[in-house]
mmCIF file of the N, C-alpha and C atoms, coordinates in Angstrom:
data_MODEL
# 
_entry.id   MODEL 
# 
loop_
_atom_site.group_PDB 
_atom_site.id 
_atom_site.type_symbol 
_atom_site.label_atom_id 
_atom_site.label_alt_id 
_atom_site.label_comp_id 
_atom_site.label_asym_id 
_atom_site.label_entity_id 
_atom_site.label_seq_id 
_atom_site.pdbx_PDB_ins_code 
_atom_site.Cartn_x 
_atom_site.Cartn_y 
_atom_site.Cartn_z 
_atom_site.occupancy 
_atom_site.B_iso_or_equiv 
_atom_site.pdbx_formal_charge 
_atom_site.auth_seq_id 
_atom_site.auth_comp_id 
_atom_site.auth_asym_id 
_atom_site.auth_atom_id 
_atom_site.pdbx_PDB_model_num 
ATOM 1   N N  . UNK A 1 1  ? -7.291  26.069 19.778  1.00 0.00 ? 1  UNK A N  1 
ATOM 2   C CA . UNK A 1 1  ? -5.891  26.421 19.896  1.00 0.00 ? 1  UNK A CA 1 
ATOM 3   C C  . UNK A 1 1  ? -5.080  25.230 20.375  1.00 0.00 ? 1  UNK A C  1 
ATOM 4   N N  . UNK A 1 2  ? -5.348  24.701 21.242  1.00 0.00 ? 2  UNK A N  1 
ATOM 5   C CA . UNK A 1 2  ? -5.012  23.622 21.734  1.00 0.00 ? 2  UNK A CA 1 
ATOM 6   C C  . UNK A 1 2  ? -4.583  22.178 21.135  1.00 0.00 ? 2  UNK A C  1 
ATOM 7   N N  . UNK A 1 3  ? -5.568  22.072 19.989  1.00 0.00 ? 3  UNK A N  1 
ATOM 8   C CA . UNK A 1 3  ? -5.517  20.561 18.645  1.00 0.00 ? 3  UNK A CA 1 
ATOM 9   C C  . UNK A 1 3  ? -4.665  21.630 18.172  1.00 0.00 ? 3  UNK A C  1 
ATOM 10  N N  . UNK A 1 4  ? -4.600  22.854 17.627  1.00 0.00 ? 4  UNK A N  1 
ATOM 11  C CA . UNK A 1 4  ? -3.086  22.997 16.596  1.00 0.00 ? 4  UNK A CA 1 
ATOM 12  C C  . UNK A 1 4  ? -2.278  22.867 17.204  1.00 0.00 ? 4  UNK A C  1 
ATOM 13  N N  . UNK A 1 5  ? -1.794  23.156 18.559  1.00 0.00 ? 5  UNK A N  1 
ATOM 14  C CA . UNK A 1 5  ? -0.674  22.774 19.499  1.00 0.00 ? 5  UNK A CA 1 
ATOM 15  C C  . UNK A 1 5  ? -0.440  21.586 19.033  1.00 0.00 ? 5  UNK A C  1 
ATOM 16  N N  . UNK A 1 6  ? -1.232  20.886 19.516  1.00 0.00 ? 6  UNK A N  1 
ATOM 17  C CA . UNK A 1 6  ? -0.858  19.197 19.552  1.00 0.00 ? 6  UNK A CA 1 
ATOM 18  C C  . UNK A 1 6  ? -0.288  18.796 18.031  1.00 0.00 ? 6  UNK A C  1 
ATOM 19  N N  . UNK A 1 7  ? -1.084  19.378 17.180  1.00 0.00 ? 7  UNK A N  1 
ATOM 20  C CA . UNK A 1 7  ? -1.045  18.675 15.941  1.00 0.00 ? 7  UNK A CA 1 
ATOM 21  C C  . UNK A 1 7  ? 0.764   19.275 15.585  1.00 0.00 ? 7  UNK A C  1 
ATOM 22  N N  . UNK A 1 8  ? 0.594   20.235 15.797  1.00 0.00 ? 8  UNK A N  1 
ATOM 23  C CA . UNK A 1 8  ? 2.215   20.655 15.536  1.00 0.00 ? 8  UNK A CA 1 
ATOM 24  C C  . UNK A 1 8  ? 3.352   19.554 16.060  1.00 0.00 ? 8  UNK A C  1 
ATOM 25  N N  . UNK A 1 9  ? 2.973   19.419 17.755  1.00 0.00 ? 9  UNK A N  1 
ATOM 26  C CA . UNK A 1 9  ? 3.863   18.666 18.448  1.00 0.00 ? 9  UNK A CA 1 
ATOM 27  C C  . UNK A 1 9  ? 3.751   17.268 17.600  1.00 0.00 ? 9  UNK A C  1 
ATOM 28  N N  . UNK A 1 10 ? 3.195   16.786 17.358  1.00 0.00 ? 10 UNK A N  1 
ATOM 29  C CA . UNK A 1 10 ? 2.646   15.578 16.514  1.00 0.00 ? 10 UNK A CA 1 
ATOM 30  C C  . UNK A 1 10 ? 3.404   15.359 15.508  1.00 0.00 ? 10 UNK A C  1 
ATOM 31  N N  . UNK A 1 11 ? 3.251   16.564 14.661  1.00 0.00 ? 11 UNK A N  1 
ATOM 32  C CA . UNK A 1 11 ? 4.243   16.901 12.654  1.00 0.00 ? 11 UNK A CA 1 
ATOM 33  C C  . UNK A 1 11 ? 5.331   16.692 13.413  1.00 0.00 ? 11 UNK A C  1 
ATOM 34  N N  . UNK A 1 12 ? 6.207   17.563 14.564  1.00 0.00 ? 12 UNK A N  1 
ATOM 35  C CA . UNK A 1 12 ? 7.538   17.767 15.160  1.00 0.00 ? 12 UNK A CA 1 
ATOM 36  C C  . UNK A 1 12 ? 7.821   16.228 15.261  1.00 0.00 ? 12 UNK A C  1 
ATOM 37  N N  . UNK A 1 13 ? 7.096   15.670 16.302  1.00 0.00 ? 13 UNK A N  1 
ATOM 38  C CA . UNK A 1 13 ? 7.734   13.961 16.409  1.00 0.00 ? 13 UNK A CA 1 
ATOM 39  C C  . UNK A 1 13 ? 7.685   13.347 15.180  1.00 0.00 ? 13 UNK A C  1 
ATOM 40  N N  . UNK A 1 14 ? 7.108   13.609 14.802  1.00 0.00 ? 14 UNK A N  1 
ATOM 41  C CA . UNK A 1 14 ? 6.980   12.264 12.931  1.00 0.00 ? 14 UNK A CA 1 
ATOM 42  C C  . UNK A 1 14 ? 8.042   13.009 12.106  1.00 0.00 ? 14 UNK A C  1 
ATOM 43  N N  . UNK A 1 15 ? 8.178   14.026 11.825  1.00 0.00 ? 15 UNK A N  1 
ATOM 44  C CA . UNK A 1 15 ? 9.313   14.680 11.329  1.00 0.00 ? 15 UNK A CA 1 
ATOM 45  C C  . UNK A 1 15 ? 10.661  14.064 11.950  1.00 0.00 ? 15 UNK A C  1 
ATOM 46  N N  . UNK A 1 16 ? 10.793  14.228 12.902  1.00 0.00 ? 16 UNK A N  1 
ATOM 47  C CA . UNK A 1 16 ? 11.953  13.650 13.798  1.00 0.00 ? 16 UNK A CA 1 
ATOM 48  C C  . UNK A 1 16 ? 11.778  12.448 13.702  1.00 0.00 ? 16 UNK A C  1 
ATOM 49  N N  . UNK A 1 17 ? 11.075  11.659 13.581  1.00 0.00 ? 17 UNK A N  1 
ATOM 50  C CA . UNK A 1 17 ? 11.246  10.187 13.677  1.00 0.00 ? 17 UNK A CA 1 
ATOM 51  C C  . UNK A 1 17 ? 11.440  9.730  12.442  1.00 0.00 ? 17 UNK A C  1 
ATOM 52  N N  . UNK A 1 18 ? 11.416  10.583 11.039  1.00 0.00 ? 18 UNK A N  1 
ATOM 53  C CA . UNK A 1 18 ? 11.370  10.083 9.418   1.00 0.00 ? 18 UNK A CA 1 
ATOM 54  C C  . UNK A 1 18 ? 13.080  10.694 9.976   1.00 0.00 ? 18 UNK A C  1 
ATOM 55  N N  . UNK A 1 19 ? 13.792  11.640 10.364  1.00 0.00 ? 19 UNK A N  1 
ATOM 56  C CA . UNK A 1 19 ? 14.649  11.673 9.988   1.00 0.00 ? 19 UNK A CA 1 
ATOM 57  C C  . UNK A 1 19 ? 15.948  10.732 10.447  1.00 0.00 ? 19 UNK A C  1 
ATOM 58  N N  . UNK A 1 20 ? 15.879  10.595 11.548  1.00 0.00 ? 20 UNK A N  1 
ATOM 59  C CA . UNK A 1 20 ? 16.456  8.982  12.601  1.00 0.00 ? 20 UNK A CA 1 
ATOM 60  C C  . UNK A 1 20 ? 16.041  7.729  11.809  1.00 0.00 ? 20 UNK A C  1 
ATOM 61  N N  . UNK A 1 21 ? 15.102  7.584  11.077  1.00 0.00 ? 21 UNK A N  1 
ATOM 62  C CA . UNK A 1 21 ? 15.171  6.700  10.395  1.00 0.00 ? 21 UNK A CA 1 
ATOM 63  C C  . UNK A 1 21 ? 16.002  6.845  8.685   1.00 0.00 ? 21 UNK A C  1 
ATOM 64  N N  . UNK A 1 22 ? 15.644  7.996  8.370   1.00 0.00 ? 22 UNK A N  1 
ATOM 65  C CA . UNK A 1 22 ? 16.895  8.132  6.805   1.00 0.00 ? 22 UNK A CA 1 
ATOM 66  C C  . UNK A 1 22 ? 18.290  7.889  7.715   1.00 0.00 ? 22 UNK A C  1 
ATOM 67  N N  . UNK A 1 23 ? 18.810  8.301  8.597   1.00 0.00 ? 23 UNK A N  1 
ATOM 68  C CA . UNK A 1 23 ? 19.860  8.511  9.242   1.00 0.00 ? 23 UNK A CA 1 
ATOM 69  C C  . UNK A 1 23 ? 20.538  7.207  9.688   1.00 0.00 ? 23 UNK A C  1 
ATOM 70  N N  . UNK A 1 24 ? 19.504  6.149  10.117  1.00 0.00 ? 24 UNK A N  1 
ATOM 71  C CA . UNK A 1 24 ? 19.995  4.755  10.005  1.00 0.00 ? 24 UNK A CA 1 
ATOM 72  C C  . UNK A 1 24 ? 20.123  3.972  8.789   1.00 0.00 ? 24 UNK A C  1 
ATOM 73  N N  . UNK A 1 25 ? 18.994  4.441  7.809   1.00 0.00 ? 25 UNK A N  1 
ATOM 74  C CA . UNK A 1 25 ? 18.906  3.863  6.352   1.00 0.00 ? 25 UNK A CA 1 
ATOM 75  C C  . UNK A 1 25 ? 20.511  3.877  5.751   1.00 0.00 ? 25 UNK A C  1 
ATOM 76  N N  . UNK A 1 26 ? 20.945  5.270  6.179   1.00 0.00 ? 26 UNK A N  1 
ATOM 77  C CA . UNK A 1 26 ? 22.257  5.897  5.670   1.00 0.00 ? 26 UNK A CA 1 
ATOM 78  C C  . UNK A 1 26 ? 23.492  5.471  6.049   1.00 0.00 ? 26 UNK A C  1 
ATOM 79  N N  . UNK A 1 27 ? 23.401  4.968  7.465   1.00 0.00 ? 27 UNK A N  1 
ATOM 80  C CA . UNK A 1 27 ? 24.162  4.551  8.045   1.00 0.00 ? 27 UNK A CA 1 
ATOM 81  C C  . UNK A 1 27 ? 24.458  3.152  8.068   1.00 0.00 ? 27 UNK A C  1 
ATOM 82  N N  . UNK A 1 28 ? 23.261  2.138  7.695   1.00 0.00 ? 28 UNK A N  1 
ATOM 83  C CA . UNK A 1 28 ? 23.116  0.986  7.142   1.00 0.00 ? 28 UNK A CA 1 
ATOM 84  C C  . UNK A 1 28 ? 24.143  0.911  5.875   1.00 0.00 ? 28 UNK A C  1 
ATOM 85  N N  . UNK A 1 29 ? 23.569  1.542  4.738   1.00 0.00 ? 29 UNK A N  1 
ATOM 86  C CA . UNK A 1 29 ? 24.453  1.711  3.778   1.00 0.00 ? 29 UNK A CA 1 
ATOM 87  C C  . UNK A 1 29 ? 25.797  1.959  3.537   1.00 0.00 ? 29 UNK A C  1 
ATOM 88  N N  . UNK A 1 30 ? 26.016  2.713  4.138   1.00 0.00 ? 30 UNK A N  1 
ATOM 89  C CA . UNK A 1 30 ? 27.371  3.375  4.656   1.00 0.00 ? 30 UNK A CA 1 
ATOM 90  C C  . UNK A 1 30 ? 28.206  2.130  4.914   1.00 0.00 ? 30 UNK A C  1 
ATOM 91  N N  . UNK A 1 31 ? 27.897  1.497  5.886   1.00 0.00 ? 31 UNK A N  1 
ATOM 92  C CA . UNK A 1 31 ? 28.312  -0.433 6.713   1.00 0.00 ? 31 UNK A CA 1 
ATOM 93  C C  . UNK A 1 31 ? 28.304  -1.188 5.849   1.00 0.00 ? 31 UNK A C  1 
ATOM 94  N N  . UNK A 1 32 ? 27.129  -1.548 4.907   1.00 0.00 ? 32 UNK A N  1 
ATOM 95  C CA . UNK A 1 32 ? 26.996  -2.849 4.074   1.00 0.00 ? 32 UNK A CA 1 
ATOM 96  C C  . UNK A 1 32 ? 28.365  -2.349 2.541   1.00 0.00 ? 32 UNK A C  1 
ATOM 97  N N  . UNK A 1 33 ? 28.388  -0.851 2.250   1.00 0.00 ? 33 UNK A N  1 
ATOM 98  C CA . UNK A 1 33 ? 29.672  -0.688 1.567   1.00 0.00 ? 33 UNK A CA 1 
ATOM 99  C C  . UNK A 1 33 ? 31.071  -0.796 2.005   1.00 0.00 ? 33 UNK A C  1 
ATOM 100 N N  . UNK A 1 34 ? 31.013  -0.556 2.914   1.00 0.00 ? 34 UNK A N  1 
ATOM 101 C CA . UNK A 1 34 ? 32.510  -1.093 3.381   1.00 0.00 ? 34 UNK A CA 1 
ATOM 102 C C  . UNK A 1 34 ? 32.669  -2.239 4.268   1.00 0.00 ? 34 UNK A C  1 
ATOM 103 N N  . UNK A 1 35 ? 31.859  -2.824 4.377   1.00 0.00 ? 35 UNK A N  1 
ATOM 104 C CA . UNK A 1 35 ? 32.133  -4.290 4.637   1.00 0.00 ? 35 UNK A CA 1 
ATOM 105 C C  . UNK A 1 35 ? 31.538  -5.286 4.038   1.00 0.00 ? 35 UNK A C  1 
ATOM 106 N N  . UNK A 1 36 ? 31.194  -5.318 2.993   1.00 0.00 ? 36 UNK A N  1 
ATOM 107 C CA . UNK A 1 36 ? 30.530  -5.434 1.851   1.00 0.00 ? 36 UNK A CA 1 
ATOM 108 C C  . UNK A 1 36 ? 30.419  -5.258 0.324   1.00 0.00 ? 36 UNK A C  1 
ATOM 109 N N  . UNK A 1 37 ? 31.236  -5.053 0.048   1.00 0.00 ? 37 UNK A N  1 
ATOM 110 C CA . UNK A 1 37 ? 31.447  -3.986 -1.130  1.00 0.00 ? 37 UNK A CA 1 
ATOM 111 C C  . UNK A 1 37 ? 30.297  -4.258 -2.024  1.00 0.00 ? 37 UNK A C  1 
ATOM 112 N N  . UNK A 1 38 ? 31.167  -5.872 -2.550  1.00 0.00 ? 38 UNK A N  1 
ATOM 113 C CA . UNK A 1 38 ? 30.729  -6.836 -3.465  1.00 0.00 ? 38 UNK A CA 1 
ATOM 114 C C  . UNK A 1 38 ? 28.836  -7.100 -3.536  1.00 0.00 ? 38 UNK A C  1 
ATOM 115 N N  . UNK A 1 39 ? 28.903  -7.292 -2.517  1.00 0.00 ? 39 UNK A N  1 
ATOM 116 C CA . UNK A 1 39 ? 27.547  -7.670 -2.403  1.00 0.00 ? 39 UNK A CA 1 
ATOM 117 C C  . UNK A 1 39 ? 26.492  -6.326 -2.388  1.00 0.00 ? 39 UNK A C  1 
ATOM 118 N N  . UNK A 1 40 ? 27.497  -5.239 -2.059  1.00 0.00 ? 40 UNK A N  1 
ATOM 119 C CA . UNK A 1 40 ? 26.645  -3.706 -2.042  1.00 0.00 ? 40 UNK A CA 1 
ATOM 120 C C  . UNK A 1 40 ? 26.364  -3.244 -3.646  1.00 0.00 ? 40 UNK A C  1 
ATOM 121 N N  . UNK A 1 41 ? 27.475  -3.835 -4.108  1.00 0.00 ? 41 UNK A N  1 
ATOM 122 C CA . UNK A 1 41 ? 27.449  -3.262 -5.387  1.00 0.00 ? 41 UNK A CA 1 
ATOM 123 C C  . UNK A 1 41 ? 26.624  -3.727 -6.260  1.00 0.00 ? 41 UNK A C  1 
ATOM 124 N N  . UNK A 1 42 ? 26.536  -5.101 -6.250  1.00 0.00 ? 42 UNK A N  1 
ATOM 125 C CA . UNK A 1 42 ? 25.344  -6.120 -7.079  1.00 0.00 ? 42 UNK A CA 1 
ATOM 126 C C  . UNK A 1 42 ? 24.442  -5.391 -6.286  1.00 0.00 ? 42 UNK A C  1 
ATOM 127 N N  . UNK A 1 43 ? 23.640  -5.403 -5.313  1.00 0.00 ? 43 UNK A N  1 
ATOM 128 C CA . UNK A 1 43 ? 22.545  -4.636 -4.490  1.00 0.00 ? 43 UNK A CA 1 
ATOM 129 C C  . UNK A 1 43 ? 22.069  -3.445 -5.795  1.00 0.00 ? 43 UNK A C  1 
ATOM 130 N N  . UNK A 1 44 ? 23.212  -2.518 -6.114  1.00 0.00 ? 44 UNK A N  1 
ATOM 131 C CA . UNK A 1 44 ? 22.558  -1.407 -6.799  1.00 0.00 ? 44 UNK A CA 1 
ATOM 132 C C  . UNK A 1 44 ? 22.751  -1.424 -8.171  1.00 0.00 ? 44 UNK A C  1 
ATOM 133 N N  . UNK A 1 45 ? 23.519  -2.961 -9.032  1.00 0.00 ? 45 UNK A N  1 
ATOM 134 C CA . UNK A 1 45 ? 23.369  -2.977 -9.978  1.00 0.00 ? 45 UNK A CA 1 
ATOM 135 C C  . UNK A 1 45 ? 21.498  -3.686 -10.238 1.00 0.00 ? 45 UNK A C  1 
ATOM 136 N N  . UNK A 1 46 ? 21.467  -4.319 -9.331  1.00 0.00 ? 46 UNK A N  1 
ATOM 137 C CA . UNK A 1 46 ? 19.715  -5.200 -9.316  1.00 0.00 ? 46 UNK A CA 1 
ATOM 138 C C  . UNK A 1 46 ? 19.080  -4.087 -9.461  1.00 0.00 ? 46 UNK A C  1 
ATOM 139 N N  . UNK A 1 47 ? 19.058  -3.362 -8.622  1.00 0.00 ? 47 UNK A N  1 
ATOM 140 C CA . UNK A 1 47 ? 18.058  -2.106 -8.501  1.00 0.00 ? 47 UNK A CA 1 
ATOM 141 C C  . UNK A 1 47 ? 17.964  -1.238 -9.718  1.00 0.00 ? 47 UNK A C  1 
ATOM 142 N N  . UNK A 1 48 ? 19.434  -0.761 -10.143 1.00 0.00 ? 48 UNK A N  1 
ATOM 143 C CA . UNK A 1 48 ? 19.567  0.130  -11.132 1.00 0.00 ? 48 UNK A CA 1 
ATOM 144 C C  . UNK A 1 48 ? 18.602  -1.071 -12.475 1.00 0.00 ? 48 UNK A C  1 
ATOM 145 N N  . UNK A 1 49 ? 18.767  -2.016 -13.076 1.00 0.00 ? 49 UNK A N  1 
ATOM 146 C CA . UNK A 1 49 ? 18.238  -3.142 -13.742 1.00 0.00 ? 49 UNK A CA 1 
ATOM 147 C C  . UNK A 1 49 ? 16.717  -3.332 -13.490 1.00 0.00 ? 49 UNK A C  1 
ATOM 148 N N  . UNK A 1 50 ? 16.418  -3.068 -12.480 1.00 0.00 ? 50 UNK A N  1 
ATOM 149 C CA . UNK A 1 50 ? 14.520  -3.016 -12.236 1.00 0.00 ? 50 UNK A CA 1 
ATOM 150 C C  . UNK A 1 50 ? 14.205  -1.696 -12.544 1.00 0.00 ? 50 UNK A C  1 
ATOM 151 N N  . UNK A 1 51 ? 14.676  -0.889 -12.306 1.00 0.00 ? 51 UNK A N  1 
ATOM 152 C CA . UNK A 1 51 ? 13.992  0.653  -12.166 1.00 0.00 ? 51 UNK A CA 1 
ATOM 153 C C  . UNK A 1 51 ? 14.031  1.010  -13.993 1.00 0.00 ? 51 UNK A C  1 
ATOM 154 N N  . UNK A 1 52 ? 15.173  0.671  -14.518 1.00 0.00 ? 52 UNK A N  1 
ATOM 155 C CA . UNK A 1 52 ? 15.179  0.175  -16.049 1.00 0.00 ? 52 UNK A CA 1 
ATOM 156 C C  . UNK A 1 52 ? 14.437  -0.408 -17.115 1.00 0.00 ? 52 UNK A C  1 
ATOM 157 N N  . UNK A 1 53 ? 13.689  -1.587 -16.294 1.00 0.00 ? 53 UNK A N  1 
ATOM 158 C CA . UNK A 1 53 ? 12.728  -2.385 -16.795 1.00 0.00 ? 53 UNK A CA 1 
ATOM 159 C C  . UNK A 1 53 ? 11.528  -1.516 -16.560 1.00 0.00 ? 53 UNK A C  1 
ATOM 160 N N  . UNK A 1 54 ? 11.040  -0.763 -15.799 1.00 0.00 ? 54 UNK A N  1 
ATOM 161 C CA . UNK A 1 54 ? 10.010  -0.493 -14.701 1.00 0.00 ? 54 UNK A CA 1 
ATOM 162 C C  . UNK A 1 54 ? 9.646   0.681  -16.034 1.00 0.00 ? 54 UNK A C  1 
ATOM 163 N N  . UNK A 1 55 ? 10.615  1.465  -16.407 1.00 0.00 ? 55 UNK A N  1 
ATOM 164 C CA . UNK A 1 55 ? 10.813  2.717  -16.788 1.00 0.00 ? 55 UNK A CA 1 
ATOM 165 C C  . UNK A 1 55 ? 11.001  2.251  -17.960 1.00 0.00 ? 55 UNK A C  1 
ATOM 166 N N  . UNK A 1 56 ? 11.469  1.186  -19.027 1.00 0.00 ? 56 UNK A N  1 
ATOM 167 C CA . UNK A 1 56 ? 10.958  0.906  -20.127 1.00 0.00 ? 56 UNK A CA 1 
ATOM 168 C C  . UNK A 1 56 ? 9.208   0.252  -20.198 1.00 0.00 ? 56 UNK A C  1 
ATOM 169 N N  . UNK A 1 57 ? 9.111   -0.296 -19.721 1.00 0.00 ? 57 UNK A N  1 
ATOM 170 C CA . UNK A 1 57 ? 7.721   -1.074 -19.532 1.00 0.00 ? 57 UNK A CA 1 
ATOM 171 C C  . UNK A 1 57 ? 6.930   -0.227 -19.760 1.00 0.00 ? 57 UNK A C  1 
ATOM 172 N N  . UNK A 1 58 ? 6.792   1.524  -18.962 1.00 0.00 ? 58 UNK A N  1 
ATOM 173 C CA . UNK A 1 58 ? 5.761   2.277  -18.566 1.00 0.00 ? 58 UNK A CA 1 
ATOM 174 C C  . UNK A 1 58 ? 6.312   3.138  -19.763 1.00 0.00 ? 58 UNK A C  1 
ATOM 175 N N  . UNK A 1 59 ? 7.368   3.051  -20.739 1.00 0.00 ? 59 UNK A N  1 
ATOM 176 C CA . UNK A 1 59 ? 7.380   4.145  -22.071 1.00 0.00 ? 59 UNK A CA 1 
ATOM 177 C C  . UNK A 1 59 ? 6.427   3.123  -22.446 1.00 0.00 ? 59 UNK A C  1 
ATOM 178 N N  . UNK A 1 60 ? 6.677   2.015  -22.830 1.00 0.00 ? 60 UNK A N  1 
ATOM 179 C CA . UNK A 1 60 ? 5.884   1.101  -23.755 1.00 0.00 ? 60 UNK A CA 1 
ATOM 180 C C  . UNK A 1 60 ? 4.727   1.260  -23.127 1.00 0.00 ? 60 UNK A C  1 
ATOM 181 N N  . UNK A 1 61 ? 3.915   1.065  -22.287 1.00 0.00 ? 61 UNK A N  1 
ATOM 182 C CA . UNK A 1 61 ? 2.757   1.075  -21.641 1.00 0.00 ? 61 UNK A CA 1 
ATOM 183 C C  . UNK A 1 61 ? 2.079   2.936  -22.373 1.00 0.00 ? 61 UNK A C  1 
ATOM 184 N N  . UNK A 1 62 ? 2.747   3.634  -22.351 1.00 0.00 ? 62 UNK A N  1 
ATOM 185 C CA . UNK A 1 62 ? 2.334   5.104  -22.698 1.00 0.00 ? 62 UNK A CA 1 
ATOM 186 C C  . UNK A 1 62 ? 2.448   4.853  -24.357 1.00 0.00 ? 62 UNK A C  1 
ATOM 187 N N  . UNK A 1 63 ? 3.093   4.766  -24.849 1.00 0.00 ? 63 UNK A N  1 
ATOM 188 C CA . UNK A 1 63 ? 3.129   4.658  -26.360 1.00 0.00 ? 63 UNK A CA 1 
ATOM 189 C C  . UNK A 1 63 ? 2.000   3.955  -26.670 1.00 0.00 ? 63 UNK A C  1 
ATOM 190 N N  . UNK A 1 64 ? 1.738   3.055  -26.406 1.00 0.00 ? 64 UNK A N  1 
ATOM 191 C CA . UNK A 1 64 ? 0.498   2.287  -27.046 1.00 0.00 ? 64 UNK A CA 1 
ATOM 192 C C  . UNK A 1 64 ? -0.839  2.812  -26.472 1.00 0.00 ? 64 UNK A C  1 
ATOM 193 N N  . UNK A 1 65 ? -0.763  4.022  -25.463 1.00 0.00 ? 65 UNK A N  1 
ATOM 194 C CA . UNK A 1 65 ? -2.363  4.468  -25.125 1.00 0.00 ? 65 UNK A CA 1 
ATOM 195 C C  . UNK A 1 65 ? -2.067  5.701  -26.571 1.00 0.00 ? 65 UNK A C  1 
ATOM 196 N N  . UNK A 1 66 ? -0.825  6.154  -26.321 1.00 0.00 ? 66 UNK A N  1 
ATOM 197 C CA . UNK A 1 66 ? -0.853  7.212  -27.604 1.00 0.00 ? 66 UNK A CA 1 
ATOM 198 C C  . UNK A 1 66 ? -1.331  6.716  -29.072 1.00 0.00 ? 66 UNK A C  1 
ATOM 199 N N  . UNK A 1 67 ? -1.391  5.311  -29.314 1.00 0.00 ? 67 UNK A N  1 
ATOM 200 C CA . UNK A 1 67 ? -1.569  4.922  -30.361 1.00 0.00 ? 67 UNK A CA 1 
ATOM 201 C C  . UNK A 1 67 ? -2.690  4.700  -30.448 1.00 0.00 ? 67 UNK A C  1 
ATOM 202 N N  . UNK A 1 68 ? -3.109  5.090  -29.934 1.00 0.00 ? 68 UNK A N  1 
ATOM 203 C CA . UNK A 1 68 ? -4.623  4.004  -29.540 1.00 0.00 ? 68 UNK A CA 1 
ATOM 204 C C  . UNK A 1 68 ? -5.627  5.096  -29.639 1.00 0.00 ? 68 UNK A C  1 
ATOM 205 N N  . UNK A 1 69 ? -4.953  6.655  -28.850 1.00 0.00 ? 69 UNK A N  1 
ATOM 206 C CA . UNK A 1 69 ? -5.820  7.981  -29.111 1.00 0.00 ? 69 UNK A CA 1 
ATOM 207 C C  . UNK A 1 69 ? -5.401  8.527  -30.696 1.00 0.00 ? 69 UNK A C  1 
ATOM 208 N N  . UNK A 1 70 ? -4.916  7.767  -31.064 1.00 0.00 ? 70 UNK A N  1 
ATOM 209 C CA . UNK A 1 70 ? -4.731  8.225  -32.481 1.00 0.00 ? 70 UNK A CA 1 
ATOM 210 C C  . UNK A 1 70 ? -5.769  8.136  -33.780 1.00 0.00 ? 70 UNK A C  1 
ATOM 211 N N  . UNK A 1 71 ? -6.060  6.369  -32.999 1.00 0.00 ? 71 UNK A N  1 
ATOM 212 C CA . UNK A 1 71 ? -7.080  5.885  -34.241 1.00 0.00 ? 71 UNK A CA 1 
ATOM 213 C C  . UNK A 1 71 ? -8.259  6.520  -33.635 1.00 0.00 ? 71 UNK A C  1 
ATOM 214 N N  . UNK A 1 72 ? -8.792  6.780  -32.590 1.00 0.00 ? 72 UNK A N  1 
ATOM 215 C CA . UNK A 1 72 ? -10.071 7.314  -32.480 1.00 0.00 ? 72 UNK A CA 1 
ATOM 216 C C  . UNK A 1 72 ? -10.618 8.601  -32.666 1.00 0.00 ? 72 UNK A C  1 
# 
């Protein structure tokens, strides 16, 4: 009884501590856009541009295993 106690109190702090951290992530962001714009904005055009590549790469990467279960 006692380790599920704990383990609960345990989930409770790590729970709480993932959310103080989105909460600064957010709040980071929040700052680097308005005092920042420019440089915030390139920030999520880069990102948007990798996740693009990332996500064409892995169609192409899947198409050619499909091609491949074709001939066999």
């Amino acid at each position: 009884m006692k380790a599920g106690r704990e383990a609960r109190v345990r989930a409770r702090k790590e729970k709480e501590k993932e959310r103080e951290e989105k909460e600064h992530e957010e709040k980071r962001e929040e700052d680097e856009r308005e005092n920042d714009f420019e440089g915030w904005s390139n920030r999520l055009r880069v990102e948007q541009a990798v996740c693009f590549i990332l996500f064409h790469n892995r169609i192409h990467l899947i198409a050619q295993f499909i091609v491949l279960d074709d001939t066999h």
